[in-house]
PDB file with SEQRES, HELIX, SHEET and CRYST1 records, atoms N, CA, C and O in Angstrom:
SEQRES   1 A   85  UNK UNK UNK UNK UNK UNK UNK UNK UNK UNK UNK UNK UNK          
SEQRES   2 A   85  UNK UNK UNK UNK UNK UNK UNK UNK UNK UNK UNK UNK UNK          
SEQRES   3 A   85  UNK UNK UNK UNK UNK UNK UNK UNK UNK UNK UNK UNK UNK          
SEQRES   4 A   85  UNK UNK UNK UNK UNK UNK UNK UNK UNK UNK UNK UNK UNK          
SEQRES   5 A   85  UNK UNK UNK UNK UNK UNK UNK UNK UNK UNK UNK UNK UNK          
SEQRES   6 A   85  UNK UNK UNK UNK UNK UNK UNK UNK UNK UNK UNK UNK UNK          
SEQRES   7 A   85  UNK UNK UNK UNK UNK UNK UNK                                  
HELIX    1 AA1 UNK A   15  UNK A   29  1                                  15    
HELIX    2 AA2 UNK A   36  UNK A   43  1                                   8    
HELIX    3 AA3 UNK A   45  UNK A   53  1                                   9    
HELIX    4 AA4 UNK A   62  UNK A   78  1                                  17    
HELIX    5 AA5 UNK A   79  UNK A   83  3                                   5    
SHEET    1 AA1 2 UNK A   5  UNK A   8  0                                        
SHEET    2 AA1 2 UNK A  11  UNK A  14 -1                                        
CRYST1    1.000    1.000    1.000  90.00  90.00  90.00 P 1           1          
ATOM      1  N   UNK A   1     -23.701   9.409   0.579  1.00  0.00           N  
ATOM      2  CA  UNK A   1     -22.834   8.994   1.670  1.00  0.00           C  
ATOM      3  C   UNK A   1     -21.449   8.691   1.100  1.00  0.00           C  
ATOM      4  O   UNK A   1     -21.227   8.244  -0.025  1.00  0.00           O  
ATOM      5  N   UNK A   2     -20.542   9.000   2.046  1.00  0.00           N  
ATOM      6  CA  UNK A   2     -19.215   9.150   1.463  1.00  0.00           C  
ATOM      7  C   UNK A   2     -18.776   7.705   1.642  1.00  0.00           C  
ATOM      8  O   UNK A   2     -19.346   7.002   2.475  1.00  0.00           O  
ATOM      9  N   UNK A   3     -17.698   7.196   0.828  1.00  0.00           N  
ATOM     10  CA  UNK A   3     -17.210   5.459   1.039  1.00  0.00           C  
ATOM     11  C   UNK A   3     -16.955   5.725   2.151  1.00  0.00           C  
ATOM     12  O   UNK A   3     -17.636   5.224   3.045  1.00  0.00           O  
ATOM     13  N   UNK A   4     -15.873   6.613   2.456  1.00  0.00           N  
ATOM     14  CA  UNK A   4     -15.388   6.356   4.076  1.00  0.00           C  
ATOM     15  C   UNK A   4     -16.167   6.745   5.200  1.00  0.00           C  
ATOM     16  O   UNK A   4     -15.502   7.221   6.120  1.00  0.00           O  
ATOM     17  N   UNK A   5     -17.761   6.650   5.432  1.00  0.00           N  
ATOM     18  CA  UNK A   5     -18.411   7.025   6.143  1.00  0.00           C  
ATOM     19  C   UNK A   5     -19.606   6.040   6.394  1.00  0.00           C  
ATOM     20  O   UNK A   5     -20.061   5.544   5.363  1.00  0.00           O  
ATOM     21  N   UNK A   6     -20.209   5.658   7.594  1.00  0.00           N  
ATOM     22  CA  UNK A   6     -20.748   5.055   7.631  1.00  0.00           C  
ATOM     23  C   UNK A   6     -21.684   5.487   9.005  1.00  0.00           C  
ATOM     24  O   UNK A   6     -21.216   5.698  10.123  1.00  0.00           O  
ATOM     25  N   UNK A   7     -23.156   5.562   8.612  1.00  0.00           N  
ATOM     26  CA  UNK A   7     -23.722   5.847   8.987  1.00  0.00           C  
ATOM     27  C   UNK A   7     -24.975   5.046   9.713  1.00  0.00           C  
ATOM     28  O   UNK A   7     -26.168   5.171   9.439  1.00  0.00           O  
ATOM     29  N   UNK A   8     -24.214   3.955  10.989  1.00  0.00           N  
ATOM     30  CA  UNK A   8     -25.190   3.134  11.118  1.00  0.00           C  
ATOM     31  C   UNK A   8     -26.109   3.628  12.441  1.00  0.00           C  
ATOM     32  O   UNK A   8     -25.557   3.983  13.482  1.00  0.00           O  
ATOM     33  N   UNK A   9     -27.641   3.609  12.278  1.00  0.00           N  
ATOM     34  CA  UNK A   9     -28.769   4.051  13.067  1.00  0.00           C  
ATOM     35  C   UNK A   9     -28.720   5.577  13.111  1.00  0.00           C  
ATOM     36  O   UNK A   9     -29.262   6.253  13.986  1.00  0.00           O  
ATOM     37  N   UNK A  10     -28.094   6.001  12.192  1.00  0.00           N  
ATOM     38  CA  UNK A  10     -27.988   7.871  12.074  1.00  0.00           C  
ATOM     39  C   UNK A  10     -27.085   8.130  12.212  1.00  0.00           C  
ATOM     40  O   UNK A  10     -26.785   9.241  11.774  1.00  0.00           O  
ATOM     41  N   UNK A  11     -26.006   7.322  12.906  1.00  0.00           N  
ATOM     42  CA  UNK A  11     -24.696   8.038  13.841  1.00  0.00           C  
ATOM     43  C   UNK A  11     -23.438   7.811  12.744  1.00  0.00           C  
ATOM     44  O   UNK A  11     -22.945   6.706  12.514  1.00  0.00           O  
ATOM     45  N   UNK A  12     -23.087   8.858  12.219  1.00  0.00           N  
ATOM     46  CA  UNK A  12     -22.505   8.792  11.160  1.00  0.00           C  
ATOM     47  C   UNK A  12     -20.680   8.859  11.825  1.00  0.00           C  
ATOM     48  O   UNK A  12     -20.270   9.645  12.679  1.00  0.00           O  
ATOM     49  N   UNK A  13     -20.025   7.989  11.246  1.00  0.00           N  
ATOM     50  CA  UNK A  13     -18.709   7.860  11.701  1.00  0.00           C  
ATOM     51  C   UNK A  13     -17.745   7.586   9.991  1.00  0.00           C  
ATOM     52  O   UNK A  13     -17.891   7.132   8.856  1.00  0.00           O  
ATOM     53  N   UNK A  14     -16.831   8.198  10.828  1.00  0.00           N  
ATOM     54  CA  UNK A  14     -15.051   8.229   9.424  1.00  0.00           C  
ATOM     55  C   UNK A  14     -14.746   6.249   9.633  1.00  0.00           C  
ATOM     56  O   UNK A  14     -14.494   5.437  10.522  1.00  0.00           O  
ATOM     57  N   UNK A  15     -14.889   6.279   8.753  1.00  0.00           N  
ATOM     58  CA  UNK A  15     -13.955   5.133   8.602  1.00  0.00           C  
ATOM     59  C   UNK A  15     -12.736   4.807   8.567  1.00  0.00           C  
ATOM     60  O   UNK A  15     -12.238   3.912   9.249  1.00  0.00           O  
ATOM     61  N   UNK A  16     -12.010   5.682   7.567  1.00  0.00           N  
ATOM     62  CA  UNK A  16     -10.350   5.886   8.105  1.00  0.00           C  
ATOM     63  C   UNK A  16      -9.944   5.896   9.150  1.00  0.00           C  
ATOM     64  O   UNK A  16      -9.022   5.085   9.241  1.00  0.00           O  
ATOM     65  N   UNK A  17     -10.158   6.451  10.133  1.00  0.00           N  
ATOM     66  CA  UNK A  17      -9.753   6.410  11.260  1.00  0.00           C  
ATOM     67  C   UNK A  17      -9.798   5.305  12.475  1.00  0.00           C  
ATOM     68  O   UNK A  17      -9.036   5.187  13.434  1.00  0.00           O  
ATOM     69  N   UNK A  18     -11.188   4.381  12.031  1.00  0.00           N  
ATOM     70  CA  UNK A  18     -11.393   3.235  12.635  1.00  0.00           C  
ATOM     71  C   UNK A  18     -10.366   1.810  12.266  1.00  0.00           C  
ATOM     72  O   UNK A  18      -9.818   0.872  12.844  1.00  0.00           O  
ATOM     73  N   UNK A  19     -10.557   2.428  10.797  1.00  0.00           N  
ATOM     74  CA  UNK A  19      -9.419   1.078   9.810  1.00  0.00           C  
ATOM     75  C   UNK A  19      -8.143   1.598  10.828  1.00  0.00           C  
ATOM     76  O   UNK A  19      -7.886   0.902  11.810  1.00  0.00           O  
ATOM     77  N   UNK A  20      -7.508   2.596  10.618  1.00  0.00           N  
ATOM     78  CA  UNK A  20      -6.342   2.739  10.981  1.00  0.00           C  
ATOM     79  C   UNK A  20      -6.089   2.329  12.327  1.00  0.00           C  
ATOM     80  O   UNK A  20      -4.942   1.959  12.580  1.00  0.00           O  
ATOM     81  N   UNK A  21      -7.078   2.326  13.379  1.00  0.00           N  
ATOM     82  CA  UNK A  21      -6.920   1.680  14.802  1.00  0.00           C  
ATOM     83  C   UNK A  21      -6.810   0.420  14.941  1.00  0.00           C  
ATOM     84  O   UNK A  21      -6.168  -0.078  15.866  1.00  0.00           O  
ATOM     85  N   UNK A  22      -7.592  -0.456  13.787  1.00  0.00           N  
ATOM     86  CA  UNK A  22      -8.163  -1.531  13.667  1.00  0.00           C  
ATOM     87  C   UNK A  22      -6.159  -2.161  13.150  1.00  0.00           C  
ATOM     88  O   UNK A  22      -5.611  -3.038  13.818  1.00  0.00           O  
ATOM     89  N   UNK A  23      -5.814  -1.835  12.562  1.00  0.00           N  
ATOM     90  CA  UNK A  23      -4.452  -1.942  11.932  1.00  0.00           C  
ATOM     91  C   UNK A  23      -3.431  -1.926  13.006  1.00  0.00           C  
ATOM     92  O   UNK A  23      -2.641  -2.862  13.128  1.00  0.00           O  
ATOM     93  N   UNK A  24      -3.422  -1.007  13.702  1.00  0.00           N  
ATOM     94  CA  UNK A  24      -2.701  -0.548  14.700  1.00  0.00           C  
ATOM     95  C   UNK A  24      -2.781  -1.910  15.968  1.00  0.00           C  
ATOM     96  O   UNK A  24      -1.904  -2.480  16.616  1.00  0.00           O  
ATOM     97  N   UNK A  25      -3.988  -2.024  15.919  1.00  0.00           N  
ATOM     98  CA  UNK A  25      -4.355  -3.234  17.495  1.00  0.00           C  
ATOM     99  C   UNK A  25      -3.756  -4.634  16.359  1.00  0.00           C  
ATOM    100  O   UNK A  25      -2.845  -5.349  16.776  1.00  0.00           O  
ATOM    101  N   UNK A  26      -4.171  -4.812  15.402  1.00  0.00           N  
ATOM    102  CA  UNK A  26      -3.569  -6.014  14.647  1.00  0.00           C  
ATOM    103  C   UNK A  26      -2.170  -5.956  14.680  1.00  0.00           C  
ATOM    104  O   UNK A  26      -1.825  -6.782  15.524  1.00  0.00           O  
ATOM    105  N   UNK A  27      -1.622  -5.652  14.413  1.00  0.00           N  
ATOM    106  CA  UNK A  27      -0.234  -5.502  14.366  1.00  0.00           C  
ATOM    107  C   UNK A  27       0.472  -5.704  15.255  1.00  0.00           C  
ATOM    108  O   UNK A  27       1.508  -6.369  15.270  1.00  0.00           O  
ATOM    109  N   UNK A  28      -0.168  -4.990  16.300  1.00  0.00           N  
ATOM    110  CA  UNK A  28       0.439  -5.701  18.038  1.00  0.00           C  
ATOM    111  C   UNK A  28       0.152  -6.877  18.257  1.00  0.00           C  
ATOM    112  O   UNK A  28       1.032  -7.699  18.513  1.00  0.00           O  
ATOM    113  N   UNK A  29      -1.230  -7.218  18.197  1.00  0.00           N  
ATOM    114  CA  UNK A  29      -1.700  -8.563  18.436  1.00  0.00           C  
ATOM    115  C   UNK A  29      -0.729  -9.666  17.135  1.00  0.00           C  
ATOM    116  O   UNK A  29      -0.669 -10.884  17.300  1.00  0.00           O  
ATOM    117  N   UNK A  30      -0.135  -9.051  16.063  1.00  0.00           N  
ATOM    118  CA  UNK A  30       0.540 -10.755  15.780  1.00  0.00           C  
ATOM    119  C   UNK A  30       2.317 -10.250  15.746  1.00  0.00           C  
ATOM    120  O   UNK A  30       3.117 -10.749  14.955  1.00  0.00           O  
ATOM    121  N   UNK A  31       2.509  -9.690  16.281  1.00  0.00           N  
ATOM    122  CA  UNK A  31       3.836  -9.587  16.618  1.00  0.00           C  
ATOM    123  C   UNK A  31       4.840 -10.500  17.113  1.00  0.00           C  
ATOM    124  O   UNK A  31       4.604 -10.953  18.233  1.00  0.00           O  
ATOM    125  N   UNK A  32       5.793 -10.839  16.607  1.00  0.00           N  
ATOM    126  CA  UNK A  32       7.076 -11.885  17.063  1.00  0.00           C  
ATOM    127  C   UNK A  32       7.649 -11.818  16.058  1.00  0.00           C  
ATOM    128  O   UNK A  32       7.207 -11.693  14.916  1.00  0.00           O  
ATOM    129  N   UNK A  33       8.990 -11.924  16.535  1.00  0.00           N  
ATOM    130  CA  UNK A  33      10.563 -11.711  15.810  1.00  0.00           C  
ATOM    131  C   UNK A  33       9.917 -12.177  14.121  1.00  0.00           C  
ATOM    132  O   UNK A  33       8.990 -12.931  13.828  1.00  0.00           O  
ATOM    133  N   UNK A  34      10.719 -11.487  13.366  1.00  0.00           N  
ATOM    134  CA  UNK A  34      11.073 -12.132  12.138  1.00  0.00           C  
ATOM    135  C   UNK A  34       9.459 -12.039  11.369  1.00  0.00           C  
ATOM    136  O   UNK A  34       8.369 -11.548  11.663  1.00  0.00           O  
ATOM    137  N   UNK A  35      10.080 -12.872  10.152  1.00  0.00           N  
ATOM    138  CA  UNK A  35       8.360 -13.408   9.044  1.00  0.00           C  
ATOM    139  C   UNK A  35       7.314 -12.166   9.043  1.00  0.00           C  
ATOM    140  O   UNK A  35       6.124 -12.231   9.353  1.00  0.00           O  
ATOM    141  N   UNK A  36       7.879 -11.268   8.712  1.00  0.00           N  
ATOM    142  CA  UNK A  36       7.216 -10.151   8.056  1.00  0.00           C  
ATOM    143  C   UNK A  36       5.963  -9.848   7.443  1.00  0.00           C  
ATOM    144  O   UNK A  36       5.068  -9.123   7.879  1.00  0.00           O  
ATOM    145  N   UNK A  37       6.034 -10.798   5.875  1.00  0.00           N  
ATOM    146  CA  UNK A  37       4.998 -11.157   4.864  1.00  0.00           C  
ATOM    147  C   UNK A  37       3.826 -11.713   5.627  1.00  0.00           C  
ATOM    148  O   UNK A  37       2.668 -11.302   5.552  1.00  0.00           O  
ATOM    149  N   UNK A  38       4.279 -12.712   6.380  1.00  0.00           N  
ATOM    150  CA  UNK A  38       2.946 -13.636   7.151  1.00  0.00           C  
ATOM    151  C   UNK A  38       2.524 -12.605   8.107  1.00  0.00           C  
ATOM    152  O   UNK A  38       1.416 -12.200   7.757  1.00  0.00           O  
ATOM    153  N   UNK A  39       2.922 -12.032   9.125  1.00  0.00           N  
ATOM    154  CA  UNK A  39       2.391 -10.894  10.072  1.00  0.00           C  
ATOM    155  C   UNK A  39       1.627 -10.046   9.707  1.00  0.00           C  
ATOM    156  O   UNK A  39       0.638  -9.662  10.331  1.00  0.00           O  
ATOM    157  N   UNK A  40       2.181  -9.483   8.158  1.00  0.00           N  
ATOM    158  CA  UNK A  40       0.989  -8.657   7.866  1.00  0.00           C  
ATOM    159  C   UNK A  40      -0.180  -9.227   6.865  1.00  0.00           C  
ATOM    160  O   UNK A  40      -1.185  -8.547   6.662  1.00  0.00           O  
ATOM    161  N   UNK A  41      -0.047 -10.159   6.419  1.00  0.00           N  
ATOM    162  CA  UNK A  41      -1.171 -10.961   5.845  1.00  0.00           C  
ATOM    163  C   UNK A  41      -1.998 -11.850   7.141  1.00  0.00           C  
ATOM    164  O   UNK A  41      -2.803 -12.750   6.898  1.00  0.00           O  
ATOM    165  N   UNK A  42      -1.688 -11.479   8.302  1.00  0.00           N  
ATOM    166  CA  UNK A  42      -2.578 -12.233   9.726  1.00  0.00           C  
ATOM    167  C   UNK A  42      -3.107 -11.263   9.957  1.00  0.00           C  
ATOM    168  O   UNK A  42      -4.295 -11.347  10.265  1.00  0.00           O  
ATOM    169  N   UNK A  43      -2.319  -9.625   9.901  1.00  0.00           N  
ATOM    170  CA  UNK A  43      -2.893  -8.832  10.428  1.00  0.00           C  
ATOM    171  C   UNK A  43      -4.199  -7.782   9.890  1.00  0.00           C  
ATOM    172  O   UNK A  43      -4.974  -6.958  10.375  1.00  0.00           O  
ATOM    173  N   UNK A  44      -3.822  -8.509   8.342  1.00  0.00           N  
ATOM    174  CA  UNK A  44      -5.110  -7.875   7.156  1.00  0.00           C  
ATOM    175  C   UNK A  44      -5.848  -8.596   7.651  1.00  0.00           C  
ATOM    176  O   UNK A  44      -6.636  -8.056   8.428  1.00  0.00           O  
ATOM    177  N   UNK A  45      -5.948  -9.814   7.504  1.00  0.00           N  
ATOM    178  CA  UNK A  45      -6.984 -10.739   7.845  1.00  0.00           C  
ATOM    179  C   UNK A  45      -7.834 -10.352   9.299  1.00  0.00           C  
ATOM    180  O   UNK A  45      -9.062 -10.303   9.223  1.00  0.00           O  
ATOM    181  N   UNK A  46      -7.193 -10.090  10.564  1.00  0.00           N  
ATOM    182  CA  UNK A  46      -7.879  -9.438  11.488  1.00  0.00           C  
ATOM    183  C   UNK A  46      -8.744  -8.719  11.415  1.00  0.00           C  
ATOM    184  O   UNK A  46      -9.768  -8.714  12.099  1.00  0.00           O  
ATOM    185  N   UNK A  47      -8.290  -7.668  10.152  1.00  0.00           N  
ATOM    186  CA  UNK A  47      -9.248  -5.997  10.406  1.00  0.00           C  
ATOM    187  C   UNK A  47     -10.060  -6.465   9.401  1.00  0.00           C  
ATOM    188  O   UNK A  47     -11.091  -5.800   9.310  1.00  0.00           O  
ATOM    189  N   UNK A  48      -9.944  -7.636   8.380  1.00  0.00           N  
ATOM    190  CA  UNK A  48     -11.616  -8.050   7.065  1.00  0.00           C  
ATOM    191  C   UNK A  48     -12.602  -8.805   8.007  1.00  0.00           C  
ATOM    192  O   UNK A  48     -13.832  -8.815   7.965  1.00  0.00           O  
ATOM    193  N   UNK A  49     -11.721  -9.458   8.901  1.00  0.00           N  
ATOM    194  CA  UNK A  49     -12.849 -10.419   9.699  1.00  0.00           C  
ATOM    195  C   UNK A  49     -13.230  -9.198  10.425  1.00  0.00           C  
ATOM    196  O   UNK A  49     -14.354  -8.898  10.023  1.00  0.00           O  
ATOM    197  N   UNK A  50     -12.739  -8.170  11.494  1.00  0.00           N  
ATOM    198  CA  UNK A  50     -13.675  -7.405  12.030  1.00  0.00           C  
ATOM    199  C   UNK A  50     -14.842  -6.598  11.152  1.00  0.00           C  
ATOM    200  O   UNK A  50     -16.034  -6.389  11.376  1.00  0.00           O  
ATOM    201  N   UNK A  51     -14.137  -6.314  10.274  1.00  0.00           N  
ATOM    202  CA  UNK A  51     -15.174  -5.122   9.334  1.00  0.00           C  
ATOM    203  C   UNK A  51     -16.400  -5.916   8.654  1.00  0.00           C  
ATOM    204  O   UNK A  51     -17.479  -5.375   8.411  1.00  0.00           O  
ATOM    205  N   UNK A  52     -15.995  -7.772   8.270  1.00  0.00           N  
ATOM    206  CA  UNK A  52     -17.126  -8.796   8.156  1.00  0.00           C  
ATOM    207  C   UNK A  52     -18.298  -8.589   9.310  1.00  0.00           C  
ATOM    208  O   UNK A  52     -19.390  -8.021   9.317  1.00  0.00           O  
ATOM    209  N   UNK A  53     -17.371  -9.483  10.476  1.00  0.00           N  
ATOM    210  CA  UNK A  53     -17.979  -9.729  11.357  1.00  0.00           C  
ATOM    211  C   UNK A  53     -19.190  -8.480  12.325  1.00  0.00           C  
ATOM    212  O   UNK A  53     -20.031  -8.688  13.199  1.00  0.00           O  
ATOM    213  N   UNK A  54     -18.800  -7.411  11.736  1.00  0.00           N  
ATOM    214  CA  UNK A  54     -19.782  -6.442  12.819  1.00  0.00           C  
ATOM    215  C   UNK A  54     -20.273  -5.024  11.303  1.00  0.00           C  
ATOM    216  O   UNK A  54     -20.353  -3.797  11.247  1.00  0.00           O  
ATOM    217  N   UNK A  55     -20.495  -6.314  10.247  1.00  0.00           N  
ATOM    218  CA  UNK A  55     -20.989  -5.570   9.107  1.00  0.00           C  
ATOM    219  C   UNK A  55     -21.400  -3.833   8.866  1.00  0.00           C  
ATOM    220  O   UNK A  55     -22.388  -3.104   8.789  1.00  0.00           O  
ATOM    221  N   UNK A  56     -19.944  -3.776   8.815  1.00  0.00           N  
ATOM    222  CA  UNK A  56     -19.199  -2.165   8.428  1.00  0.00           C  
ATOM    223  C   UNK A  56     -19.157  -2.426   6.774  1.00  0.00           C  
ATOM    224  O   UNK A  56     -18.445  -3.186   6.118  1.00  0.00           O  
ATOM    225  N   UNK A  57     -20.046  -1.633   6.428  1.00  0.00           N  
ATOM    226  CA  UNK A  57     -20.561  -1.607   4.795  1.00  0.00           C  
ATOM    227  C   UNK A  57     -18.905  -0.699   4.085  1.00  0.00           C  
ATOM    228  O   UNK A  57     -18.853   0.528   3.993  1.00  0.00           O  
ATOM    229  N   UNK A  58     -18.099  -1.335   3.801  1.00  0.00           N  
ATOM    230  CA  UNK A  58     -16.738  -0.513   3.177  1.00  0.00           C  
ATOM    231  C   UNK A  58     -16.708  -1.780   2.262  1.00  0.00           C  
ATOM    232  O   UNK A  58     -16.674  -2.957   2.619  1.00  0.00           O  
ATOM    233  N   UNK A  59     -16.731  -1.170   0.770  1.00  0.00           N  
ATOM    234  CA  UNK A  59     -16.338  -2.305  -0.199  1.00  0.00           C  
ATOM    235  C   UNK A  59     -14.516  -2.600  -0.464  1.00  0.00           C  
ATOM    236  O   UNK A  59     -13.440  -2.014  -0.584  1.00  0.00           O  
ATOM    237  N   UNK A  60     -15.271  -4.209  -0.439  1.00  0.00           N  
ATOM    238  CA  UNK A  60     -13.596  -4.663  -0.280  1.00  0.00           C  
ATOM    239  C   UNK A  60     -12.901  -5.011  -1.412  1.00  0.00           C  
ATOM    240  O   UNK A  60     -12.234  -6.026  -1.613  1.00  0.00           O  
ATOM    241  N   UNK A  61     -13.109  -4.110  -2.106  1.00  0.00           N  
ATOM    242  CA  UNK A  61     -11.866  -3.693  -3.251  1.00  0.00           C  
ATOM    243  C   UNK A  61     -11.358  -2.386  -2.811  1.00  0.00           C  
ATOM    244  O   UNK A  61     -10.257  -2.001  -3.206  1.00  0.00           O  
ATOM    245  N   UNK A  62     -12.306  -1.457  -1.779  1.00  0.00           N  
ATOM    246  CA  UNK A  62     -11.121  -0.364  -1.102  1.00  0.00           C  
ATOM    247  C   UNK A  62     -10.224  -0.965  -0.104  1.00  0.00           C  
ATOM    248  O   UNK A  62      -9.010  -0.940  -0.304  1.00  0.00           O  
ATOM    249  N   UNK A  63     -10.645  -1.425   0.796  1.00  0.00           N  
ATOM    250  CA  UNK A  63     -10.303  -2.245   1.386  1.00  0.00           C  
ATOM    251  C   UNK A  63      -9.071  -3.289   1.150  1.00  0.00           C  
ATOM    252  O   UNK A  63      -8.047  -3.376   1.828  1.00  0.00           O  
ATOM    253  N   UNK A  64      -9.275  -3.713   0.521  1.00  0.00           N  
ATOM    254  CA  UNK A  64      -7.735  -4.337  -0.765  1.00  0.00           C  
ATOM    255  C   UNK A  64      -6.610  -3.464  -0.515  1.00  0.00           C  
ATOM    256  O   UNK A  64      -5.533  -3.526   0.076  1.00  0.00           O  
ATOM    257  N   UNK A  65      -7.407  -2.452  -1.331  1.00  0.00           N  
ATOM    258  CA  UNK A  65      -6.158  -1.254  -1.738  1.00  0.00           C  
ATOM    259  C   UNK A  65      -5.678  -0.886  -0.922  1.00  0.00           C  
ATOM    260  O   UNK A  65      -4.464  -0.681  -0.906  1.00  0.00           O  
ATOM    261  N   UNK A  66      -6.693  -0.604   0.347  1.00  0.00           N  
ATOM    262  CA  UNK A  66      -5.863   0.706   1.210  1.00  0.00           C  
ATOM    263  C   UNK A  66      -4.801  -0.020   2.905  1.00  0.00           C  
ATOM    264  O   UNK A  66      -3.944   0.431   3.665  1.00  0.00           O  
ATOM    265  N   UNK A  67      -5.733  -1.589   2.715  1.00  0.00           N  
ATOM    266  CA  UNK A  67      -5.206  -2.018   4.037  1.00  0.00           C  
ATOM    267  C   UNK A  67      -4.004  -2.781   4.094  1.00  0.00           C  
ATOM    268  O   UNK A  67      -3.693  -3.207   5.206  1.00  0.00           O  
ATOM    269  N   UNK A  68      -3.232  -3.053   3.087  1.00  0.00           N  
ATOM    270  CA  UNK A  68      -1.716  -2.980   2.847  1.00  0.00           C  
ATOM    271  C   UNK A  68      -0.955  -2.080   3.120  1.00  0.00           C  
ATOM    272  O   UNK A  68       0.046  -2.211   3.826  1.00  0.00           O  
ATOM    273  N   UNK A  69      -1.438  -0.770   2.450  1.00  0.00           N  
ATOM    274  CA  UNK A  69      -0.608   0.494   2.738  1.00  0.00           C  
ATOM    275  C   UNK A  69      -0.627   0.962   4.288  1.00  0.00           C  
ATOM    276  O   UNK A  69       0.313   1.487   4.886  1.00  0.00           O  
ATOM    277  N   UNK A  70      -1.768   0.687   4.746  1.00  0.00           N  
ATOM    278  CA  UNK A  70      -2.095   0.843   6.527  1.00  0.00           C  
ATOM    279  C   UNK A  70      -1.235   0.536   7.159  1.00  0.00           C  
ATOM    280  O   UNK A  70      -0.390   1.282   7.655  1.00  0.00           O  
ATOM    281  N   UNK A  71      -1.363  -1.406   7.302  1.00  0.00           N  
ATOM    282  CA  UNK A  71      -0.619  -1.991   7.726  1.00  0.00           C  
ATOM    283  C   UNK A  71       0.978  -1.780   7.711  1.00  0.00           C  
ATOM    284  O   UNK A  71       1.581  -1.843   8.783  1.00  0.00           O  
ATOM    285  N   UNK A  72       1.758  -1.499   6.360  1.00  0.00           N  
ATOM    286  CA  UNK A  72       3.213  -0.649   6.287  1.00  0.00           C  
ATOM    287  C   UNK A  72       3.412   0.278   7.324  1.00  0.00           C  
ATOM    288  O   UNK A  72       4.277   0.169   8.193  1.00  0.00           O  
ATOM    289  N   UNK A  73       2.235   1.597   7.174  1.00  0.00           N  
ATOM    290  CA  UNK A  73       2.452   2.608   7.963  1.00  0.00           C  
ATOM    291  C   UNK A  73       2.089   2.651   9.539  1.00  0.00           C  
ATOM    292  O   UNK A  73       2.547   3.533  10.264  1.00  0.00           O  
ATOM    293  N   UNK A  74       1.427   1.864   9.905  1.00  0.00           N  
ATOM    294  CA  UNK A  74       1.854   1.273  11.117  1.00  0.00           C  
ATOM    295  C   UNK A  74       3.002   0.632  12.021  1.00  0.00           C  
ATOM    296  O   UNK A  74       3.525   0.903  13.101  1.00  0.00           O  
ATOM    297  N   UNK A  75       3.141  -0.409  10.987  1.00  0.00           N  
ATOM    298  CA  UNK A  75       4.375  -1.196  11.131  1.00  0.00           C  
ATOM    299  C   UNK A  75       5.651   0.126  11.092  1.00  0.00           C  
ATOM    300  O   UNK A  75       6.368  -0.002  12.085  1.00  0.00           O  
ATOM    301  N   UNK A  76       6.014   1.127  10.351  1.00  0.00           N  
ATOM    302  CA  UNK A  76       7.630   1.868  10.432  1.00  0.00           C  
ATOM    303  C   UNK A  76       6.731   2.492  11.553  1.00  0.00           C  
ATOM    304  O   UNK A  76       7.558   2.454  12.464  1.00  0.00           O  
ATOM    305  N   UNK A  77       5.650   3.021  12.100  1.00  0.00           N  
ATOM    306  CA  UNK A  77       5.642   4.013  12.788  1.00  0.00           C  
ATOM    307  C   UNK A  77       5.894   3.574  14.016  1.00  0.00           C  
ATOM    308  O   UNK A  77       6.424   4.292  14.864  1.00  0.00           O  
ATOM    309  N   UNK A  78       5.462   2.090  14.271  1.00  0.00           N  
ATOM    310  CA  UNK A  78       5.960   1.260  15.819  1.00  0.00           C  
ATOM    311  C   UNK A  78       7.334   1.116  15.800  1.00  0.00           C  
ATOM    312  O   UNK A  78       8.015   1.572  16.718  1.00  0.00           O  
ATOM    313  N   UNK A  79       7.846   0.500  14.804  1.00  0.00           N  
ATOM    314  CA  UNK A  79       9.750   0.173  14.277  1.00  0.00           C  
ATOM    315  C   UNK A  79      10.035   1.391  14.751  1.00  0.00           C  
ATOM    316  O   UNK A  79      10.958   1.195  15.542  1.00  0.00           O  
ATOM    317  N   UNK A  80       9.729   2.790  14.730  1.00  0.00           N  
ATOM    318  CA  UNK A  80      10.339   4.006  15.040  1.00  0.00           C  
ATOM    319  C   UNK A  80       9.968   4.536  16.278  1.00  0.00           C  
ATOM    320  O   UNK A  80      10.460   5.623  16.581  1.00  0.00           O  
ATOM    321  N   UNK A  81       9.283   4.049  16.972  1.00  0.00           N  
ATOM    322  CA  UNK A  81       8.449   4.759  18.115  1.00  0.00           C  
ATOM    323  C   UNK A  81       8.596   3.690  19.499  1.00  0.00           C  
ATOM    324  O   UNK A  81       9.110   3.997  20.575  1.00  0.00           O  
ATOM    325  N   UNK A  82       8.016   2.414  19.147  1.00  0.00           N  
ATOM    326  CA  UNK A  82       8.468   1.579  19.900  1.00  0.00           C  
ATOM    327  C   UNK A  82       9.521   0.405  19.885  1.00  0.00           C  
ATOM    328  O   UNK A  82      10.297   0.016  20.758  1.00  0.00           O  
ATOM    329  N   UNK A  83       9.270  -0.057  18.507  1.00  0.00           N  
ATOM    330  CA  UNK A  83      10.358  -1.499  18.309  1.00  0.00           C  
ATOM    331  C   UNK A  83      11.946  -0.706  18.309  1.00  0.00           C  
ATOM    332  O   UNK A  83      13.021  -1.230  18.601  1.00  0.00           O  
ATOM    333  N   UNK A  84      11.758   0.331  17.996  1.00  0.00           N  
ATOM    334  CA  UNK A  84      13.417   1.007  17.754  1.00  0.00           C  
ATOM    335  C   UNK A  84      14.197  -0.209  16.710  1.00  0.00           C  
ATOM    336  O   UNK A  84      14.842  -1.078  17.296  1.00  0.00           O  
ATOM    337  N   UNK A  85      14.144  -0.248  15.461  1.00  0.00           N  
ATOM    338  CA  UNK A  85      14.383  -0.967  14.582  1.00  0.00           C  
ATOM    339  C   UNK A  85      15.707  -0.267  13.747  1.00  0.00           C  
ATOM    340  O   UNK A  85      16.176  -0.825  12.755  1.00  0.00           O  
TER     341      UNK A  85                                                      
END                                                                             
């Protein structure tokens, strides 16, 4: 089984693609002017407690790595799409 795949009761699903939604809804949800650093350290925290809380087997040293870089590419893609930054 692939890291980014998870296959719970047979039904095998991408994980990337869930993280990246999961990032996307965080990001909206802690949004307000300014304080950058803290927004996206609320908004990591969102997507470990979901991926805890509804035990999505992704080890969190990938997880580490990859949900910083997420969170960035979310963040310019709203700044460019919606926030107009």
């Amino acid at each position: 089984m692939s890291v980014l795949k998870v296959s719970p009761n047979g039904n095998s699903f991408d994980l990337l693609p869930m993280i990246q939604m999961l990032c996307a809804f965080a990001v909206v949800m802690v949004e307000e002017p300014g304080n950058g650093k803290e927004k996206k350290r609320k908004a990591i925290e969102i997507v470990k407690g979901f991926l805890k809380n509804f035990n999505i087997p992704v080890p969190m040293t990938l997880v580490n790595l990859i949900l910083p870089l997420i969170v960035d590419k979310v963040v310019d893609m709203l700044n460019k799409l919606i926030w107009k930054s």
